[in-house]
N, C-alpha and C positions, 0 to 999 in steps of 0.2 A: 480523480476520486479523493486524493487527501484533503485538498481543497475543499471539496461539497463535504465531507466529512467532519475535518479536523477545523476548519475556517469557519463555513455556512454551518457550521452545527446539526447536520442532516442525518440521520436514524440511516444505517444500512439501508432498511426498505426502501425511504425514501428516495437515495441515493439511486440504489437497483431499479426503481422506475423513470428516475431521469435519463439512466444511460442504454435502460430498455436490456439489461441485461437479469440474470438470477441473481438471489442475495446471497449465494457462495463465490460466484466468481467477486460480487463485490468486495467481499472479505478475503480472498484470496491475492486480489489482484492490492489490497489495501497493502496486508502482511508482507506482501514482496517488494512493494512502494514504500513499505517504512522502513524494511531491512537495505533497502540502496542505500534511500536517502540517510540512514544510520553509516552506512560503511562510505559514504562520501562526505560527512562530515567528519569521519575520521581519518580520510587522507586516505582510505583502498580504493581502489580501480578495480570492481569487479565486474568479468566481463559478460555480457548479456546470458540469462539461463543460469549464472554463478549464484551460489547461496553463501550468506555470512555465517558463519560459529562464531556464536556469541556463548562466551564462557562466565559463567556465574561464581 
């Protein structure tokens, strides 16, 4: 999904009927795919189900 998203430039919607899913899980499932891939460019290892805190 970051891919079809962030790459292919595809609209949620769009996205949500390629993978035949809702446009919340797409956004849901986006949010937790850009918080990994955020905490694995920073050198954490968090392990499956883990959430970042990200401090402002």
């Amino acid at each position: 999904m970051l891919l079809l998203v962030g790459l292919e430039d595809l609209s949620y919607e769009e996205t949500a009927r390629i993978i035949g899913s809702p446009v919340g899980t797409v956004m849901s499932r986006l949010s937790r795919g850009r918080e990994r891939l955020r905490a694995l460019l920073a050198g954490v290892e968090l392990p499956i189900g883990a959430q970042l805190k990200v401090v402002k």
